[in-house]
One Martini backbone bead per residue (centre of mass of N, CA, C, O) as a GRO file, in nm:
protein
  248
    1UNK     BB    1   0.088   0.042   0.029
    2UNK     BB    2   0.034   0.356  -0.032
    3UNK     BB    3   0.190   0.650   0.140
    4UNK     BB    4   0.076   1.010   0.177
    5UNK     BB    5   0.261   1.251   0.287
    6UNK     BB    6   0.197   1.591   0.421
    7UNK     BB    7   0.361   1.914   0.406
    8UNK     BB    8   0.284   2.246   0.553
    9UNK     BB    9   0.457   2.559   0.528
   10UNK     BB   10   0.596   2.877   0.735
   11UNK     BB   11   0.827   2.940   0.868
   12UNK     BB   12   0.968   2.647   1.032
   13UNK     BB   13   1.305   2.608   1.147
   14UNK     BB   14   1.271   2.487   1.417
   15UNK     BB   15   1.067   2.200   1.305
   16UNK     BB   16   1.078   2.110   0.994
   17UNK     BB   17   1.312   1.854   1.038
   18UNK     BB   18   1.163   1.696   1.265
   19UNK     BB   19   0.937   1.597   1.060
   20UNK     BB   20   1.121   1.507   0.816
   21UNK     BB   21   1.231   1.254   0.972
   22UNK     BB   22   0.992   1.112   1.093
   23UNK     BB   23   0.914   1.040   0.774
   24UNK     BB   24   1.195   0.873   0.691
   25UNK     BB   25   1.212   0.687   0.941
   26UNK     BB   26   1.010   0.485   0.824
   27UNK     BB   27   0.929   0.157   0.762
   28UNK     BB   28   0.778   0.194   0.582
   29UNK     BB   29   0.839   0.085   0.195
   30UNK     BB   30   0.561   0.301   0.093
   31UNK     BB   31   0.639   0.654   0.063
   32UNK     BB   32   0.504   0.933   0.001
   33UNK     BB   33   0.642   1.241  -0.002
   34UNK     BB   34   0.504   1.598   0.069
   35UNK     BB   35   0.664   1.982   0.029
   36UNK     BB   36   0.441   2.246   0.121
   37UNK     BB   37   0.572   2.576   0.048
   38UNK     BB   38   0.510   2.954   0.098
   39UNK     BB   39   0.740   3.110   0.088
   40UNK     BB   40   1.006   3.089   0.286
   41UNK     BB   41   1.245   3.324   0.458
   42UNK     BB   42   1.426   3.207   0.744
   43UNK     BB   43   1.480   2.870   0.658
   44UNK     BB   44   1.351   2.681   0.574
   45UNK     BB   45   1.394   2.558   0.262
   46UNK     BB   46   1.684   2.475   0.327
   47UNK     BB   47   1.619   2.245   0.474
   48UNK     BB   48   1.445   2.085   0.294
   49UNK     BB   49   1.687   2.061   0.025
   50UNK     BB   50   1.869   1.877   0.232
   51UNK     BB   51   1.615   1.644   0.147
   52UNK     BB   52   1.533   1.635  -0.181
   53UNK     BB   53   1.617   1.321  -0.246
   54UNK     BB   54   1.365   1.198  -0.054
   55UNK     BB   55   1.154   1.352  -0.149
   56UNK     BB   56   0.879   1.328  -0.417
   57UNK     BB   57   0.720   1.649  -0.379
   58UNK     BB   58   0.805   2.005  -0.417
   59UNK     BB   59   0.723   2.302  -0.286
   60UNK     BB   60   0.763   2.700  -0.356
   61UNK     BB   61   0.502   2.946  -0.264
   62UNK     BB   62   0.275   3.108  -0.276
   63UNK     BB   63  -0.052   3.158  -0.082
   64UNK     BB   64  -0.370   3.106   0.086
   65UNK     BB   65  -0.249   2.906   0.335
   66UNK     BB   66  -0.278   2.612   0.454
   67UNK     BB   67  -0.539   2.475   0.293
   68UNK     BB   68  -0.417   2.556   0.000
   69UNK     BB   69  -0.166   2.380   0.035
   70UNK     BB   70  -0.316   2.115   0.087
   71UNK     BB   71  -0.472   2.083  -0.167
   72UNK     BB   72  -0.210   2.069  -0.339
   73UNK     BB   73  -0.113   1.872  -0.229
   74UNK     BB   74  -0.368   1.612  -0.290
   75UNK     BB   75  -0.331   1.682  -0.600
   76UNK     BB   76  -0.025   1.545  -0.630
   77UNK     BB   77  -0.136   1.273  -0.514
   78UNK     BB   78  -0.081   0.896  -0.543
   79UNK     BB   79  -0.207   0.725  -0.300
   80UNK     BB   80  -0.410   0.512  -0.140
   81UNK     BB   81  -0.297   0.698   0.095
   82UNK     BB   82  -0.396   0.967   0.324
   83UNK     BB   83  -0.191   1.246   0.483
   84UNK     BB   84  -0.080   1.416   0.742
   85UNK     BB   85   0.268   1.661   0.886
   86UNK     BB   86   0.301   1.871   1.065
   87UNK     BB   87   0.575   2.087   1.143
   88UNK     BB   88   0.540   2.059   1.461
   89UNK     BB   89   0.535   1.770   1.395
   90UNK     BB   90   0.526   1.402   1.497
   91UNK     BB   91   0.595   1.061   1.534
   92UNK     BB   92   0.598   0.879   1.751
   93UNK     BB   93   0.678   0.619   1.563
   94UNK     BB   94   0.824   0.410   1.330
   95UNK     BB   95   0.524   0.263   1.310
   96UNK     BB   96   0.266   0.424   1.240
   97UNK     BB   97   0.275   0.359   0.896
   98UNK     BB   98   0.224   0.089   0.982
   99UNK     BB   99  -0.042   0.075   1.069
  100UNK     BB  100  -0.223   0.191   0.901
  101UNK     BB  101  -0.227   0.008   0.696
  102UNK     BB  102  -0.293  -0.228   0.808
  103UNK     BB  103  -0.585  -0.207   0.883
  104UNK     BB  104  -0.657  -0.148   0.586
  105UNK     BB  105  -0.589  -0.454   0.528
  106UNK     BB  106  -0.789  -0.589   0.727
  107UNK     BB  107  -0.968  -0.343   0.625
  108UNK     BB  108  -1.083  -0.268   0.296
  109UNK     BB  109  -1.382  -0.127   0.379
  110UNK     BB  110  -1.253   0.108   0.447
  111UNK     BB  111  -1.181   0.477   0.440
  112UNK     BB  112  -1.090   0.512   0.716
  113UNK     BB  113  -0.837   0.648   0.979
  114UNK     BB  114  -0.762   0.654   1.354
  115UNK     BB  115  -0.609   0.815   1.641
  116UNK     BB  116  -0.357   0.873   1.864
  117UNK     BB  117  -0.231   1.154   2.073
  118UNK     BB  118   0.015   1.395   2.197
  119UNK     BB  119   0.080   1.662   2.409
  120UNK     BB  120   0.370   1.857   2.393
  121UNK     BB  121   0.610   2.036   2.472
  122UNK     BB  122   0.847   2.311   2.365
  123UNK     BB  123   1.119   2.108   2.446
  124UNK     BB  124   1.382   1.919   2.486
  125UNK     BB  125   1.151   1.743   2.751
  126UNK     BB  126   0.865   1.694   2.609
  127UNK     BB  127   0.645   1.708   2.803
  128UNK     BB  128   0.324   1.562   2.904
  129UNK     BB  129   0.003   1.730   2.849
  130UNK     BB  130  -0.176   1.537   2.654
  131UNK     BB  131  -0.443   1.320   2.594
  132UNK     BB  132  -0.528   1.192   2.306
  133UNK     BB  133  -0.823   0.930   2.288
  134UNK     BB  134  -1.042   0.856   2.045
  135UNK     BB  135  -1.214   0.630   1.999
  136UNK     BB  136  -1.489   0.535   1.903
  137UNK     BB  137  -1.681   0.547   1.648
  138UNK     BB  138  -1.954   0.800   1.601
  139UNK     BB  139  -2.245   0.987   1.526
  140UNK     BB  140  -2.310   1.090   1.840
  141UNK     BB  141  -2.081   1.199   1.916
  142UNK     BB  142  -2.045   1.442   1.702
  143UNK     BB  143  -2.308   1.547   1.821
  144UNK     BB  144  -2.107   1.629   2.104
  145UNK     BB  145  -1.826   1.751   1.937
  146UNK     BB  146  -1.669   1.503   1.824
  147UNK     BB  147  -1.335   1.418   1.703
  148UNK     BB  148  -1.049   1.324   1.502
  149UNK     BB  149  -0.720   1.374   1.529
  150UNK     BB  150  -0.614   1.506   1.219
  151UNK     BB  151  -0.331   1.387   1.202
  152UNK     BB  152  -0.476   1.085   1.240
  153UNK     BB  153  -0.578   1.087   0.953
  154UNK     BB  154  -0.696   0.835   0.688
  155UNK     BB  155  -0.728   0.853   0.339
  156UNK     BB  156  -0.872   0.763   0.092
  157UNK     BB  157  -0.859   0.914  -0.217
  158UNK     BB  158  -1.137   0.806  -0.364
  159UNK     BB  159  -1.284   0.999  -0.111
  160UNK     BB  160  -1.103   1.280  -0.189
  161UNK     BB  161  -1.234   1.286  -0.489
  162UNK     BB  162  -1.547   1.261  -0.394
  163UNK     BB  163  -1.600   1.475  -0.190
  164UNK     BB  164  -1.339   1.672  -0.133
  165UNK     BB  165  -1.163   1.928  -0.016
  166UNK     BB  166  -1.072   2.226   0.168
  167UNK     BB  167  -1.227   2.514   0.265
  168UNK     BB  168  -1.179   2.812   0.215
  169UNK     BB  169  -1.398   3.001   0.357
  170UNK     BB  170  -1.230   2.853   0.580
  171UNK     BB  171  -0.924   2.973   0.756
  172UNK     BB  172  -0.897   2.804   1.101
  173UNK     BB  173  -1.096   2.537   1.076
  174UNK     BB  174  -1.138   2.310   0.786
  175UNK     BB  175  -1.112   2.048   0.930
  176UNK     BB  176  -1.401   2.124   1.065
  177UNK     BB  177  -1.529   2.073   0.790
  178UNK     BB  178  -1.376   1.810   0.671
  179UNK     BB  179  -1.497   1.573   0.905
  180UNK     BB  180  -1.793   1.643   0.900
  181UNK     BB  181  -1.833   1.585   0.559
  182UNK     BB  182  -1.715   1.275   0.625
  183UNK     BB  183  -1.853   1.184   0.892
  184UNK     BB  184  -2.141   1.322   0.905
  185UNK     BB  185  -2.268   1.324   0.566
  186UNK     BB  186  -2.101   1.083   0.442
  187UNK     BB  187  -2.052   0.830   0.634
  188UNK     BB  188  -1.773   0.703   0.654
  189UNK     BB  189  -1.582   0.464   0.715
  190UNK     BB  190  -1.417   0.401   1.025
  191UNK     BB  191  -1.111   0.334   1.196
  192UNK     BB  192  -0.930   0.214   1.470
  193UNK     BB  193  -0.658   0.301   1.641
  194UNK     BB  194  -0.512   0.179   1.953
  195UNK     BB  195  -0.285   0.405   1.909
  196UNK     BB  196   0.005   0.597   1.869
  197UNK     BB  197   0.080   0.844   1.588
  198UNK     BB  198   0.133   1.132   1.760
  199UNK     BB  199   0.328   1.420   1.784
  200UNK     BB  200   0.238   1.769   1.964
  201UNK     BB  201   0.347   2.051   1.986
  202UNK     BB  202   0.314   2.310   2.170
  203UNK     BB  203   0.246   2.678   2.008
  204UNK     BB  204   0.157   2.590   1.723
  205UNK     BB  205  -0.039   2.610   1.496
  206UNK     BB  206  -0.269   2.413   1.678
  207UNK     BB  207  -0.208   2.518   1.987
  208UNK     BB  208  -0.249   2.803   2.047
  209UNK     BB  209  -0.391   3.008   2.229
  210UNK     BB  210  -0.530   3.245   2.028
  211UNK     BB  211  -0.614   3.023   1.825
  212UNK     BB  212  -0.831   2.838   2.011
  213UNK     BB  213  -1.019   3.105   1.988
  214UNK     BB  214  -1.056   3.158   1.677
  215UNK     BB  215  -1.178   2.813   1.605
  216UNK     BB  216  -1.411   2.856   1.799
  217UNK     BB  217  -1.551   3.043   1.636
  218UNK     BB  218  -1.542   2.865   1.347
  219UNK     BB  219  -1.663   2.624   1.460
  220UNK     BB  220  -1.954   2.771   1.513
  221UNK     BB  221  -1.984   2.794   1.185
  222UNK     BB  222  -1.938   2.492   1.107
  223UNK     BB  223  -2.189   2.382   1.267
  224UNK     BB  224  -2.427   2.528   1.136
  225UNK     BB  225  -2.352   2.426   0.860
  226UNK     BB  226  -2.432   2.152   0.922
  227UNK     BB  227  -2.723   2.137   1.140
  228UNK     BB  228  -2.630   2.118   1.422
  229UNK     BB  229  -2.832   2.099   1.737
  230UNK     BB  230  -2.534   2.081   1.943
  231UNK     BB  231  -2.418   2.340   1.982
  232UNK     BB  232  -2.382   2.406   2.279
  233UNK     BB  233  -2.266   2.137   2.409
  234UNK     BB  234  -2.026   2.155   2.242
  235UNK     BB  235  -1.883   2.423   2.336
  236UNK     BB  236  -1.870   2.343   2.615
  237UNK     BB  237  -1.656   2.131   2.555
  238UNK     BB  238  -1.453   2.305   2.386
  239UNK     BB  239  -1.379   2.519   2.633
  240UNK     BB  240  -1.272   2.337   2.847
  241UNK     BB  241  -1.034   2.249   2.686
  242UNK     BB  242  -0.885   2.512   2.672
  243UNK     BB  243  -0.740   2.467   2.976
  244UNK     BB  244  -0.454   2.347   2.830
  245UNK     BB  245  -0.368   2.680   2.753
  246UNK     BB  246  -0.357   2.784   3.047
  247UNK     BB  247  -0.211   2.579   3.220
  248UNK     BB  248   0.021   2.580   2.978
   0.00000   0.00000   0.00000
């Protein structure tokens, strides 16, 4: 099984070697690795074309943002399976994408999996701040507000082909609108991991404090486009996860 793993990036030269690492560290013995970089300044270019001989391919360019550079991602891709890899994030360990793999070949007829993962500290002792356990999914639970955490998430091909990209509409929360779209309305099959996928480090592109405030302001605009109709429930579920973002 080809496994298409995509990074996007803009200025991240603090991280996204290890981000880089961790994917080319994979045991899985066919990944398609893609990395679009949004024409960074700081040294992230140089750091990426450092290892552009194990790349399989990369841009960089202007871009409208995080969604439409994963967008180019996507169009790129030729795995029968894609998933993305955050410049801030990585790999809890070398079996993740042979995992992954594995599931799908158990069943064949998943559309999609997902699994765990935690947040660690941003400093070179990545203390352990958050387990974020995944669980069964159900339609149920998303009605009150869960999602599986989108890093861990990986469809095939076939169903990102057929139901559609990222909305740009959504500038800061389109993955909760891309999440809702293939697994709330589309009812797409998924499979669960329960084993830990990634690692994600706190203060990141989709970690920091004022970014989880401005989410879920949007996040509110994307459960009404959906039609849920818990969403008061929701909110009060989401403000409080923001606690992780107060106390560390």
């Amino acid at each position: 099984m080809r496994v298409t793993i995509i990074t996007v990036c803009y200025n991240r030269k603090n991280t996204i070697e290890k981000a880089i690492k961790s994917v080319l560290e994979q045991n899985h013995d066919n990944i398609e690795y893609i990395i679009v970089d949004g024409n960074s300044t700081d040294g992230t270019k140089e750091i990426i074309e450092s290892y552009k001989d194990k790349i399989s391919q990369y841009i960089s360019e202007p871009d409208k943002g995080m969604y439409d550079a994963i967008n180019k991602g996507l169009k790129l891709a030729t795995g029968d399976v894609i998933g993305l890899m955050h410049s801030d994030d990585e790999f809890y360990d070398k079996n993740a994408v042979s995992r992954i793999a594995s599931r799908f070949n158990f069943d064949p007829n998943l559309d999609g999996v997902y699994g765990d993962g935690v947040y660690v500290s941003n400093d070179k002792y990545e203390r352990l701040i958050r387990n974020r356990i995944g669980g069964v999914f159900s339609l149920k639970r998303i009605k009150e507000g869960w999602l599986p955490l989108h890093p861990t998430v990986y469809l095939k091909k076939s169903i990102i082909d057929k139901n559609g990209l990222y909305n740009l509409d959504f500038k800061i929360a389109s993955d909760t609108e891309f999440l809702l779209r293939y697994l709330y309305k589309y009812k797409i099959k998924m499979g669960y991991i329960n084993e830990y996928i990634v690692k994600m480090r706190m203060g990141g592109m989709s970690t920091s404090f004022t970014r989880a405030f401005e989410v879920l302001k949007e996040d509110y605009r994307i459960y009404k486009f959906h039609g849920l109709a818990a969403i008061v429930i929701v909110f009060l579920k989401k403000t409080i996860a923001l606690r992780q973002y107060i106390v560390h």
